[in-house]
N, C-alpha and C positions, 0 to 999 in steps of 0.2 A: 679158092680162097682157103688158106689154110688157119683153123681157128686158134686166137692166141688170146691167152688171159690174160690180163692186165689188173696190176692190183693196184689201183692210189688210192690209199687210204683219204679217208672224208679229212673235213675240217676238223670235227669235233674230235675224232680218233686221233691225229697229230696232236694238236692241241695238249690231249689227255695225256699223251706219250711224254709229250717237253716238259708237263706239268707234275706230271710224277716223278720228274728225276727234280723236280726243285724239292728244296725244305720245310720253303714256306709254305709251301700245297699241303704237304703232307698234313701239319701243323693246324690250317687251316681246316684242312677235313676231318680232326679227329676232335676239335672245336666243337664244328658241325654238329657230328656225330652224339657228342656232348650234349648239345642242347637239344638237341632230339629228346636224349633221357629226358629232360626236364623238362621237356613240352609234353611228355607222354603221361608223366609223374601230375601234373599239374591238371590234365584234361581226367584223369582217373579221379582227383581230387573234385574236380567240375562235378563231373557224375554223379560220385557218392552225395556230394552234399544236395542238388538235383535231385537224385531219387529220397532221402531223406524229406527234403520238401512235398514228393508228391506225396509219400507217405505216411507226413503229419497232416496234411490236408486232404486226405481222403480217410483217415482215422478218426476225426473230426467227426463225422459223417453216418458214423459205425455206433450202434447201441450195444455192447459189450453186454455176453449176458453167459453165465456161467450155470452150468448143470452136473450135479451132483449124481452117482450112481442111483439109480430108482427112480430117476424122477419120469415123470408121465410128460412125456413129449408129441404133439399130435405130427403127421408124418405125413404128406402130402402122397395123396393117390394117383399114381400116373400108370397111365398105357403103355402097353409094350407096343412100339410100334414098331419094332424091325418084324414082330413075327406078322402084323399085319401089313406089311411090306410083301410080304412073301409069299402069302395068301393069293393075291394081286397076280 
């Protein structure tokens, strides 16, 4: 059996082929391509205003308190625990 490669292109590759030599494809794709922008513009816009919301309502929440150079601040005492990690 001598082996012979055989190339037929799928559906969707013909398809694509007859479709790019039309106009209206083109036309249509660059439409598309179009609205994409403005879908991406507008999910950006979603976000922002989104994270603005969580970050009026978690501000909310928050006792704002301001410290002036000198002030006497107490400072919570904590373990080093990687060198007792190590110890181990």
């Amino acid at each position: 059996i001598i082996p012979l490669e055989v190339e037929l292109p799928s559906l969707r590759i013909s398809l694509r082929d007859y479709l790019d030599k039309d106009e209206d494809y083109r036309v249509a794709r660059l439409t598309e391509l179009e609205l994409l922008d403005e879908k991406r513009i507008r999910a950006l816009n979603h976000l922002k205003v989104y994270q603005n919301r969580v970050s009026r309502g978690y501000n909310k929440c928050i006792i704002h308190q301001e410290f002036d150079v000198g002030d006497l601040v107490l400072k919570e005492n904590q373990k080093n625990t990687v060198k007792d990690r190590e110890k181990k």
